[in-house]
C-alpha atoms as one frame of an Amber mdcrd trajectory, in Angstrom:
protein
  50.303 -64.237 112.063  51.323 -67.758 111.006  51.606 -68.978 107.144  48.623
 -71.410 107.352  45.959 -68.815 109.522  47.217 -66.440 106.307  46.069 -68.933
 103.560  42.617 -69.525 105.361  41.766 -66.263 105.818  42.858 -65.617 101.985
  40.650 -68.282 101.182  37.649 -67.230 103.249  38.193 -63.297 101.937  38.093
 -65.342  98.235  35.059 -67.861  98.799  33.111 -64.973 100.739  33.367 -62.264
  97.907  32.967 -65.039  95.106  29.516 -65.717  97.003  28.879 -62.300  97.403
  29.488 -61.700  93.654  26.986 -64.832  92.733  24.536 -63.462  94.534  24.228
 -59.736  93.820  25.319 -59.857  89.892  24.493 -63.455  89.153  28.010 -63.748
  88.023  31.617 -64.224  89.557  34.524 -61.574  88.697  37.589 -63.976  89.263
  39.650 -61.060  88.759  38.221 -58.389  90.745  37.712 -61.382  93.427  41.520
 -62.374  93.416  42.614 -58.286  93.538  40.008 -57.183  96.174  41.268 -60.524
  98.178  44.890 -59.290  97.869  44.350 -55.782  99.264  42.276 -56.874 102.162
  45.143 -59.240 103.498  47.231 -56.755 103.443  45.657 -54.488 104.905  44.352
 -57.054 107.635  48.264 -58.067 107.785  49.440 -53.943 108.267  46.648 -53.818
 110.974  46.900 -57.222 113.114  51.034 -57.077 112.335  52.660 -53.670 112.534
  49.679 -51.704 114.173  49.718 -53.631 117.507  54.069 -53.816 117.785  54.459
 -50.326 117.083  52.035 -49.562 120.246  53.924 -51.735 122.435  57.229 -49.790
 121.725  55.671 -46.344 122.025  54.681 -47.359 125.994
């Protein structure tokens, strides 16, 4: 995955939780936003990264 497809889907994760968070609470949690954000590109990184490569060298 390149640098720049990285940032937007940071920022996407970001903007779509801080709406999320306006909506249901009526508030936004900058903090939990900016953590929750953090774990899911990693975990989209482990999955669209090192899930796929490691499949190709098990054939």
């Amino acid at each position: 995955m390149q640098i720049k497809t990285r940032i937007l889907l940071a920022v996407a994760l970001y903007v779509l939780l801080s709406v999320a968070d306006l909506l249901s609470a009526g508030s936004v949690e900058w903090e939990w936003n900016l953590l929750t954000t953090a774990v899911a590109m990693v975990l989209s990184w482990f999955v669209i990264e090192i899930v796929p490569s490691s499949n190709r060298q098990a054939s």
